[in-house]
C-alpha positions as CSV (number, residue, x, y, z in Angstrom):
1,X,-45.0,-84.0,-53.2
2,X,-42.0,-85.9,-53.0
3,X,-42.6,-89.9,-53.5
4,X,-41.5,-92.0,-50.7
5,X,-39.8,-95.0,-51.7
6,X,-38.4,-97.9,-49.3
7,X,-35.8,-97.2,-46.3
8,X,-32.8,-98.0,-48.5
9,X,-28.4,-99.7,-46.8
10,X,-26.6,-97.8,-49.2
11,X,-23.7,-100.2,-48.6
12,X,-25.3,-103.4,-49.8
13,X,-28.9,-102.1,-51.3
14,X,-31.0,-104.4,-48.6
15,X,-34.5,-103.1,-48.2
16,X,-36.4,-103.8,-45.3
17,X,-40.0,-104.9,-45.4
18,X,-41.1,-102.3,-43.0
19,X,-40.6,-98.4,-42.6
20,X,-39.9,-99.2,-38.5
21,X,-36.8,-101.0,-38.9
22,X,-33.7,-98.8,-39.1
23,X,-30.9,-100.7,-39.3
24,X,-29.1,-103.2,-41.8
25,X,-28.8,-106.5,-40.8
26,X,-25.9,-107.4,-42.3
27,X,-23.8,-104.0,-42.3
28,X,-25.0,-102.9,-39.5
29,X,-25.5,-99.6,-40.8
30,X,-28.2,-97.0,-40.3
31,X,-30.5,-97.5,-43.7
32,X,-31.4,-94.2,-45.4
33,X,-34.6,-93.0,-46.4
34,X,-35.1,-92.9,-50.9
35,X,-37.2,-90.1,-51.6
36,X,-37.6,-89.2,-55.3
37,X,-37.2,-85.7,-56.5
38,X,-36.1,-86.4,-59.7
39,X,-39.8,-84.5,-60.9
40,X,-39.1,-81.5,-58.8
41,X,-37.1,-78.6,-60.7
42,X,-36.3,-74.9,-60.7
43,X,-40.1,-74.1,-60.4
44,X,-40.7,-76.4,-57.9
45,X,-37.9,-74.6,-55.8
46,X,-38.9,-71.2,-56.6
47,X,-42.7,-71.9,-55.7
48,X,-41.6,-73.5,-52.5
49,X,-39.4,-70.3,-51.3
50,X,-42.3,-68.1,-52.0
51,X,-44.1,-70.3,-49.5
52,X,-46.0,-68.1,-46.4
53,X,-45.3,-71.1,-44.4
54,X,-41.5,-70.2,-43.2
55,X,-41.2,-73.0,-41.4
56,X,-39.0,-76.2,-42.7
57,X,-42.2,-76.8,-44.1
58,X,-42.2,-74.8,-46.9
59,X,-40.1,-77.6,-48.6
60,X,-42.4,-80.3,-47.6
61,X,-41.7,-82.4,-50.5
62,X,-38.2,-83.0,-49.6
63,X,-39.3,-85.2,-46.4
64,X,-40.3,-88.7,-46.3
65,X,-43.6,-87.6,-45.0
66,X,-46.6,-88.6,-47.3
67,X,-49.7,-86.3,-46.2
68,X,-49.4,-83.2,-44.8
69,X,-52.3,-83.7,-41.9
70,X,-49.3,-85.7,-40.7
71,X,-47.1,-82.7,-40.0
72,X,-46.2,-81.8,-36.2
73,X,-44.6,-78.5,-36.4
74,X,-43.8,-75.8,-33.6
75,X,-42.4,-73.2,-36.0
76,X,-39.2,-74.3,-36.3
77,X,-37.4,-73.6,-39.4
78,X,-36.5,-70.2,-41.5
79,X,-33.3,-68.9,-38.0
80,X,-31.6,-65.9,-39.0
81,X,-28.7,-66.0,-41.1
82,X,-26.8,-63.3,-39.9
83,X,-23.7,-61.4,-42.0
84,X,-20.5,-61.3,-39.5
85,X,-18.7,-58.5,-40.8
86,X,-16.9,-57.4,-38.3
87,X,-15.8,-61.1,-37.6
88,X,-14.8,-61.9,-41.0
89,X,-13.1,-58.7,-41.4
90,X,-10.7,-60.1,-38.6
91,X,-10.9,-63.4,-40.5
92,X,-10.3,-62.3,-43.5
93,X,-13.6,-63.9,-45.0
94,X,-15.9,-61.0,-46.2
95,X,-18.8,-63.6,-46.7
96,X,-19.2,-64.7,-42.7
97,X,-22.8,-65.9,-41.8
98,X,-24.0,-67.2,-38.4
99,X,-27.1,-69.3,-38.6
100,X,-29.1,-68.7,-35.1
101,X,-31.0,-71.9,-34.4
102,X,-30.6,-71.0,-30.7
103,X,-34.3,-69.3,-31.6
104,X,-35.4,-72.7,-32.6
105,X,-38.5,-73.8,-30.2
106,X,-36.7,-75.7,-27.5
107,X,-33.8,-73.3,-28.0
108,X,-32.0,-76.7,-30.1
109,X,-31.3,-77.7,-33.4
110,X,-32.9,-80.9,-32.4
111,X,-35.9,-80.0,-33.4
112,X,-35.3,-79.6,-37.0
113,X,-34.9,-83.4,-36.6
114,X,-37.6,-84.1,-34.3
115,X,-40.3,-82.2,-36.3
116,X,-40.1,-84.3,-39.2
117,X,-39.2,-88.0,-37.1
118,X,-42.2,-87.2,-35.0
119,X,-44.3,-86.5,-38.1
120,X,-43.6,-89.8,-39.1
121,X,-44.3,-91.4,-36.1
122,X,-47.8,-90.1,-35.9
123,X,-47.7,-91.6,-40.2
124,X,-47.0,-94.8,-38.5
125,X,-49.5,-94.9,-35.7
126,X,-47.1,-94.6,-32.6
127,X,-48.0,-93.8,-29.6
128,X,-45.0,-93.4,-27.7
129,X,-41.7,-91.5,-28.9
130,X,-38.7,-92.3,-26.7
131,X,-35.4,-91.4,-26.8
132,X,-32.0,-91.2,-24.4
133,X,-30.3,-87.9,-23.9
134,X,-28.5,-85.8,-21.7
135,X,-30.4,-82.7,-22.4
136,X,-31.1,-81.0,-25.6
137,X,-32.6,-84.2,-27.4
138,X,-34.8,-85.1,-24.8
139,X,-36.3,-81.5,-24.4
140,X,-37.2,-81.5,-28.3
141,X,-38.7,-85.0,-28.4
142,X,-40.7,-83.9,-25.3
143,X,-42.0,-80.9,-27.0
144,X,-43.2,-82.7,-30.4
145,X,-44.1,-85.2,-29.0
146,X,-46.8,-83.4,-26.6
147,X,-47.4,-81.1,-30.4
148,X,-48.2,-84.8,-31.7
149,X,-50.5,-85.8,-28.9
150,X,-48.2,-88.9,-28.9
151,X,-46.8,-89.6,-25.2
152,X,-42.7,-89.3,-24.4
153,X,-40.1,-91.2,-22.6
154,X,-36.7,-89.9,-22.0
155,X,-34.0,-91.9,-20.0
156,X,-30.9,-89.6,-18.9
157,X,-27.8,-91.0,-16.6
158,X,-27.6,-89.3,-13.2
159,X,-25.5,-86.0,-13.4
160,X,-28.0,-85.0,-16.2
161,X,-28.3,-81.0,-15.7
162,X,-31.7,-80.4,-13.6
163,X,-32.7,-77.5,-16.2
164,X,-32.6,-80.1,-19.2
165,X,-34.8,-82.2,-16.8
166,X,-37.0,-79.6,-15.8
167,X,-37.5,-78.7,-20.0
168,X,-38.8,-82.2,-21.1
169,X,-40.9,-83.1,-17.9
170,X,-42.6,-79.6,-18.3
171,X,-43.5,-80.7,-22.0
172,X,-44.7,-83.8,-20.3
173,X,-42.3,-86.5,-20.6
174,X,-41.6,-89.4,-18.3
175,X,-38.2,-88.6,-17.5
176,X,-36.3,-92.0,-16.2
177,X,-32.8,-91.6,-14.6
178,X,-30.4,-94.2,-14.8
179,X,-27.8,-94.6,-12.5
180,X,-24.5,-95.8,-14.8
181,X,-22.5,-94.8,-17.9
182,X,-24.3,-93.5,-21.0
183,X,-22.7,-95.5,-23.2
184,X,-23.1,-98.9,-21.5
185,X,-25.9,-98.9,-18.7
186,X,-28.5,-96.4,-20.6
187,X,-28.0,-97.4,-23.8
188,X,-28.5,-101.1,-22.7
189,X,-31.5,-100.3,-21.3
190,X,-33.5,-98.1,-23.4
191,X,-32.3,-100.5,-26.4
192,X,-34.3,-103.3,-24.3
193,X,-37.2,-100.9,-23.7
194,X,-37.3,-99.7,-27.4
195,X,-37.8,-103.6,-28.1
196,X,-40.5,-104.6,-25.1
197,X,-42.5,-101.6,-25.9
198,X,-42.4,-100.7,-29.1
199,X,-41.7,-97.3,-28.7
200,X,-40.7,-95.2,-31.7
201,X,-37.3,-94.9,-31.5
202,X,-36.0,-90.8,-31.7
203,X,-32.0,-91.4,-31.4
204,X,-30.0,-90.4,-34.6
205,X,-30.2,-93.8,-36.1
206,X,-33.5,-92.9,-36.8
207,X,-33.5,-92.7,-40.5
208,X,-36.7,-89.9,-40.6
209,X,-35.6,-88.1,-38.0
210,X,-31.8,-87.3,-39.8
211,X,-33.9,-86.1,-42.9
212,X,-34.8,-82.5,-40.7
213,X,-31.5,-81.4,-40.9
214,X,-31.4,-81.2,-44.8
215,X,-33.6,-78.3,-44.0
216,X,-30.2,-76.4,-43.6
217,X,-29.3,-76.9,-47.1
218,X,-32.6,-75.0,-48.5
219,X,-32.7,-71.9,-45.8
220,X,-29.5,-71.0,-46.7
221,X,-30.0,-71.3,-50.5
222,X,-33.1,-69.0,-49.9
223,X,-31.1,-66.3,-47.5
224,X,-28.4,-66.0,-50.1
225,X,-30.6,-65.7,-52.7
226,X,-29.9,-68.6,-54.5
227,X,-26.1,-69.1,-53.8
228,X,-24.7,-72.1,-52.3
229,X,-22.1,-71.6,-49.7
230,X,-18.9,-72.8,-50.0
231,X,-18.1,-74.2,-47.0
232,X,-20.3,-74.9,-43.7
233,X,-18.8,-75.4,-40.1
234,X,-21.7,-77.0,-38.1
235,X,-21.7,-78.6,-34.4
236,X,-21.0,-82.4,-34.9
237,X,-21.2,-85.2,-32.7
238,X,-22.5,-88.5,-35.2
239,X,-22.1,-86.3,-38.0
240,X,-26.0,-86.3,-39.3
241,X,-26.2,-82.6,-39.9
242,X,-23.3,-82.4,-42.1
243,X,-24.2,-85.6,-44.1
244,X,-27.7,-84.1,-44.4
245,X,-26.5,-80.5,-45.8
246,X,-24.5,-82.6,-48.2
């Protein structure tokens, strides 16, 4: 297994006493988790590709998760990487893949991230995963967090589609709609409810829950049979899947 090591700034090196605090004091940055592979190698790989598990699992000791009686998992993991031809023939790039995570669980690539945050948060003893979304996020946090036996709360800002609703309340969240900006109002308030309660915390800031996403990195390596791709175009909003393929 991988060995966990403190949640690292890697701006100024500050390590926080605990694995529940996220952010950097002083830089204000999101801290990153330090887990040492340095004893894994080629083998390591190779034994981990042959796994039956095709879930993100099968490269367990990549994540900052220590025991595996730990791991909340729906399945997610192992999406086909299908070969555009026809596409890059009109692109001119014979090599085209899609990666389908649309088959993912909650139909979101959330819940690579979500799979292993909420595996950590049943490490840590939680009993209560929250996070603020307007739709896919909340669905996924929802759905592990049920897998977890861990309770959920999801604020959304009014306007929030009904179907996204629909998704995490049938999983069994307590879905709480706020009436203002995303940005300001919602984020003011589930920041003050992340504090009172002590509710594990699933936004992207969440150093654990960014780790998933690494699970890109190894899938694709495995479905091109040990070739790394050149380049990789992914949906982006705070950046976190990138940085983690990377």
């Amino acid at each position: 297994m991988g060995v966990i090591n403190k949640l690292r700034c890697a701006n100024c090196e500050y390590e926080p006493a605990s694995r529940t605090v996220f952010q950097c004091p002083e830089c204000r940055r999101v801290l990153e988790v330090d887990v040492t592979i340095d004893h894994l190698g080629r083998l390591d790989f190779a034994r981990m590709r042959a796994n039956h598990d095709r879930s993100i699992w099968r490269w367990f000791e990549f994540f900052p998760v220590a025991k595996r009686a730990s791991i909340v998992s729906l399945g997610e993991g192992d999406t086909p990487l299908i070969h555009a031809a026809r596409l890059g023939g009109e692109l001119r790039i014979h090599n085209l893949f899609l990666k389908n995570d649309t088959v993912l669980p909650t139909g979101s690539l959330k819940d690579r991230s979500n799979s292993v945050g909420i595996s950590v948060a049943r490490e840590l003893g939680f009993d209560t995963a929250a996070v603020m979304s307007t739709g896919n996020a909340a669905a996924s946090v929802a759905a592990y967090a049920a897998a977890a036996g861990l309770k959920s709360v999801v604020m959304v800002p009014a306007g929030t589609a009904p179907s996204k609703i629909i998704q995490a309340r049938v999983y069994g969240a307590t879905v709480i709609v706020v009436d203002g900006d995303f940005d300001n109002e919602v984020a003011r308030l589930y920041k003050a409810a992340i504090q009172e309660f002590g509710w594990y915390d699933c936004l992207s800031s969440n150093p654990y829950r960014d780790e998933g996403k690494k699970s890109y990195a190894y899938e694709m390596v495995d479905q091109l049979d040990g070739r790394i791709p050149d380049w990789v175009i992914h949906p982006t909003a705070g950046g976190t899947g990138i940085y983690a393929m990377w």
